[in-house]
HTML snippet that shows the backbone in 3Dmol.js (N, CA, C, O; Angstrom):
<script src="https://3Dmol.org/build/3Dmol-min.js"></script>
<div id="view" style="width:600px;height:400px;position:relative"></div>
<script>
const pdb = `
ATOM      1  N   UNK A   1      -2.812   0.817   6.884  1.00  0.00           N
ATOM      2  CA  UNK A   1      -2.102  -0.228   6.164  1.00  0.00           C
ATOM      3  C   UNK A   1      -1.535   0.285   4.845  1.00  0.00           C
ATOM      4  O   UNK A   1      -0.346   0.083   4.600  1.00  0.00           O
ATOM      5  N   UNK A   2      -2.290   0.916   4.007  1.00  0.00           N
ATOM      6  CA  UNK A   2      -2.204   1.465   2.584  1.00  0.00           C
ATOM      7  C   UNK A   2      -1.760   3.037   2.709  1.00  0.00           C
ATOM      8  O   UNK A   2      -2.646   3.883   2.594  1.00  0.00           O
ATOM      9  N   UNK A   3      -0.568   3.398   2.913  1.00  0.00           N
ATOM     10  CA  UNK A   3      -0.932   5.105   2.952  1.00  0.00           C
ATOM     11  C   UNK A   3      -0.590   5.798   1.551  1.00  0.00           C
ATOM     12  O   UNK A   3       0.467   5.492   1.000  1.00  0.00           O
ATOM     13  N   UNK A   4      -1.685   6.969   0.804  1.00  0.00           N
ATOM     14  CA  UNK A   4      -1.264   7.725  -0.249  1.00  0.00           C
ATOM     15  C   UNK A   4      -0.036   8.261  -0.326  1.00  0.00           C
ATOM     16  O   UNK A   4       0.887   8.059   0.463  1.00  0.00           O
ATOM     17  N   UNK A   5      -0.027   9.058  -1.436  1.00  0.00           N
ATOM     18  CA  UNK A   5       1.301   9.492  -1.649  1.00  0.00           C
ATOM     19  C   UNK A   5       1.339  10.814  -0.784  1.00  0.00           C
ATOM     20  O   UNK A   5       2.375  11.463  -0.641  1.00  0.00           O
ATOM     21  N   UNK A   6       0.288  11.116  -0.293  1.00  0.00           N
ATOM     22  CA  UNK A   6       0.524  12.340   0.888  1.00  0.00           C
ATOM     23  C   UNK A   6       0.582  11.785   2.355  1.00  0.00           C
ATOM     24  O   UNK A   6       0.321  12.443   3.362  1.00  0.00           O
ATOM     25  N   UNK A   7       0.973  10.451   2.314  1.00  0.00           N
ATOM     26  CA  UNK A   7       1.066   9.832   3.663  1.00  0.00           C
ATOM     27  C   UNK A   7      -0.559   9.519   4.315  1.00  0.00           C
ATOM     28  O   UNK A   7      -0.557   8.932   5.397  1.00  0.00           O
ATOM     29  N   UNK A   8      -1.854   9.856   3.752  1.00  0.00           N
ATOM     30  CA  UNK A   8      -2.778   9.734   4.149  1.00  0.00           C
ATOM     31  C   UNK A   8      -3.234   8.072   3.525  1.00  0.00           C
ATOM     32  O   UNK A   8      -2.879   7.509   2.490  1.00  0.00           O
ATOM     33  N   UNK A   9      -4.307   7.536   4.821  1.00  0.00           N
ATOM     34  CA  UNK A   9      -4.512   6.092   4.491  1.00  0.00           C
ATOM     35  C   UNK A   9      -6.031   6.473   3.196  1.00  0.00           C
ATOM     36  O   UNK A   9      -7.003   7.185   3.447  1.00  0.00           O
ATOM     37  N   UNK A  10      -5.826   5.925   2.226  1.00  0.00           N
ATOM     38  CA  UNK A  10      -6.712   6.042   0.954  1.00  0.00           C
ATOM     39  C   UNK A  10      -7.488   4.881   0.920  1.00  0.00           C
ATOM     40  O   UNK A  10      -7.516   4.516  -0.256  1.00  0.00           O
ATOM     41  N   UNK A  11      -8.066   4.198   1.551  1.00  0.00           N
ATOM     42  CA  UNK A  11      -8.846   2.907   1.435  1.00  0.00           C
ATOM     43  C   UNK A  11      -9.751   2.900  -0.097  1.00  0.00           C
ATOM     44  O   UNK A  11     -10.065   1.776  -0.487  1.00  0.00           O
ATOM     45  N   UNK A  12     -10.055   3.740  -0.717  1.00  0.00           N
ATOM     46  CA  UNK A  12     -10.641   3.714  -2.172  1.00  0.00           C
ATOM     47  C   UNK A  12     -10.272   3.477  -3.249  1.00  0.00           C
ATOM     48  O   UNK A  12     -10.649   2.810  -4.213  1.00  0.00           O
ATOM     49  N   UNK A  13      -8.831   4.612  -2.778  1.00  0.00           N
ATOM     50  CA  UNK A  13      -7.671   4.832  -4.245  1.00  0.00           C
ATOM     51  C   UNK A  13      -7.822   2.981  -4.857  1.00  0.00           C
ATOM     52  O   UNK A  13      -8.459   2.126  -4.241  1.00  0.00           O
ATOM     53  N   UNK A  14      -7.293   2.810  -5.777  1.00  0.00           N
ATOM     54  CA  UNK A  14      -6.870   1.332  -6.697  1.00  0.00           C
ATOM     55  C   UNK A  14      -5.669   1.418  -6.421  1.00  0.00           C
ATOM     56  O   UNK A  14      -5.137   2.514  -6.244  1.00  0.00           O
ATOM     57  N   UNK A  15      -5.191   0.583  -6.358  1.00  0.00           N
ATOM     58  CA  UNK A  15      -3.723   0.192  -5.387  1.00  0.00           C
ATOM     59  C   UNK A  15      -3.094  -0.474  -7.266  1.00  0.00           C
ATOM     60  O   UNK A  15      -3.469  -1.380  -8.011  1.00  0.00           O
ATOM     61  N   UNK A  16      -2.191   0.415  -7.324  1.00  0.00           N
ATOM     62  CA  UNK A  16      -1.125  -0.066  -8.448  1.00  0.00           C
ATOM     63  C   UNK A  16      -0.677  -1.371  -8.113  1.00  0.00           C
ATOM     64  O   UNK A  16      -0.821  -1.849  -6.988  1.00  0.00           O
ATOM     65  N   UNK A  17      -0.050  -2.049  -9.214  1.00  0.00           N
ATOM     66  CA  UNK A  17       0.591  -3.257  -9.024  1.00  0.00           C
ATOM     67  C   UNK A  17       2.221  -3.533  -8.256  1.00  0.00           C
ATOM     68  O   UNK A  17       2.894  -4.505  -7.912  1.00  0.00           O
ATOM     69  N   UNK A  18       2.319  -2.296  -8.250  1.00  0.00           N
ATOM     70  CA  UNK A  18       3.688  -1.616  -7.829  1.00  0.00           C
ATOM     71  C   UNK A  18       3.372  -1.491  -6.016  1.00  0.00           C
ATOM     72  O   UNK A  18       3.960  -2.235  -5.232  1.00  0.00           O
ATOM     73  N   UNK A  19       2.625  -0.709  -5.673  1.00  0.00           N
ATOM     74  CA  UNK A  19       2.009  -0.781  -4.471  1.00  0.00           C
ATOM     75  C   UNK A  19       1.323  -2.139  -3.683  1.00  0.00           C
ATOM     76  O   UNK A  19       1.454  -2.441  -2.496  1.00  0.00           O
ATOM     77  N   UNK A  20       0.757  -2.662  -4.457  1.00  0.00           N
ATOM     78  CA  UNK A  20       0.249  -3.883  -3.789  1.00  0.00           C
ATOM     79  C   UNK A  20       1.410  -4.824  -3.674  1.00  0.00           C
ATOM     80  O   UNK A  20       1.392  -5.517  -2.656  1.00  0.00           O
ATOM     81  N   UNK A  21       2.288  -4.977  -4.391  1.00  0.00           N
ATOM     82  CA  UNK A  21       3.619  -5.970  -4.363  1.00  0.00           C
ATOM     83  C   UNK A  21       4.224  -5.271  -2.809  1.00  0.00           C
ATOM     84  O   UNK A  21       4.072  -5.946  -1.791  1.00  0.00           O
ATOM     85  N   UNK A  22       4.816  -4.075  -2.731  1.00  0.00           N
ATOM     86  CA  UNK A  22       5.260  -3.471  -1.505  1.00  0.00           C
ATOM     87  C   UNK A  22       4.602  -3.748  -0.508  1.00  0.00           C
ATOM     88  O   UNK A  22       5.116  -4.278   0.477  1.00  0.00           O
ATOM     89  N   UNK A  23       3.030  -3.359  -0.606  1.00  0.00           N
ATOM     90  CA  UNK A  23       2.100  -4.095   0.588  1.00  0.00           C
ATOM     91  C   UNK A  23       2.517  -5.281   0.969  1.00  0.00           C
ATOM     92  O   UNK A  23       3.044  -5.466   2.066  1.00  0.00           O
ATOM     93  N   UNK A  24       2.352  -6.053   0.239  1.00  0.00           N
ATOM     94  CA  UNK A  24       2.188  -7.416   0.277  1.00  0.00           C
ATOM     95  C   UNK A  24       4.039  -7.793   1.004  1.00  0.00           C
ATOM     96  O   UNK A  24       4.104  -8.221   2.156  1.00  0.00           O
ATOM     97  N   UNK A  25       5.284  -7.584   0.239  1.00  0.00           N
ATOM     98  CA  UNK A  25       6.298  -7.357   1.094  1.00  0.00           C
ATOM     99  C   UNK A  25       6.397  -7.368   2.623  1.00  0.00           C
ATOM    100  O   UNK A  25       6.804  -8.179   3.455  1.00  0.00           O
ATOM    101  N   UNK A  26       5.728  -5.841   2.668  1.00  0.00           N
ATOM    102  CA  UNK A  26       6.110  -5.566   4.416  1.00  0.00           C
ATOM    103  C   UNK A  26       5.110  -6.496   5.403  1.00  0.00           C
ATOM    104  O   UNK A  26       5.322  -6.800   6.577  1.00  0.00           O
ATOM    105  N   UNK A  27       4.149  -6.792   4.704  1.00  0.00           N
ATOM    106  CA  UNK A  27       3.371  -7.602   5.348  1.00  0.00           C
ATOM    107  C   UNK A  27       3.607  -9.226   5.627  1.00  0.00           C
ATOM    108  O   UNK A  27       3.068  -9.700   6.627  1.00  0.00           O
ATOM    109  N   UNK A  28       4.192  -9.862   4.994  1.00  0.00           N
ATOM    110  CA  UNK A  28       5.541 -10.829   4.743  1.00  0.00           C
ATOM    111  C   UNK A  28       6.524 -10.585   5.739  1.00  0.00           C
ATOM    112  O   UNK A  28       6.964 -11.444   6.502  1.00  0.00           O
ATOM    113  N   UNK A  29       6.726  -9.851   5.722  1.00  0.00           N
ATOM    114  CA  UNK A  29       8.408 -10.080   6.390  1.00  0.00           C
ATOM    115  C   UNK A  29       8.264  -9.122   7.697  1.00  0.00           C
ATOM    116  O   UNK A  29       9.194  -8.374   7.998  1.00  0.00           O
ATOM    117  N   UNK A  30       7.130  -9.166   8.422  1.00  0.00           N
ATOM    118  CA  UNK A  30       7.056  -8.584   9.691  1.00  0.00           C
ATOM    119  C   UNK A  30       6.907  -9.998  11.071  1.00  0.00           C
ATOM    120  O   UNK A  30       6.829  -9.694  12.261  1.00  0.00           O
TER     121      UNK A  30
END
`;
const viewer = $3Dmol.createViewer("view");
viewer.addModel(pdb, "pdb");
viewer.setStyle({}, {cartoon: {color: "spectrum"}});
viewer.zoomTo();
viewer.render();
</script>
């Protein structure tokens, strides 16, 4: 769902506010 900036899924990393808005986006509009 979440992938790092090396394309790997990071389930730990803290998800920026910048990132979670995009999440939240594609997850919306699918």
């Amino acid at each position: 769902m979440a992938l790092g900036d090396d394309g790997y899924f990071k389930p730990n990393d803290p998800l920026t506010r910048a990132q979670f808005g995009a999440l939240m986006y594609r997850a919306m509009n699918r």
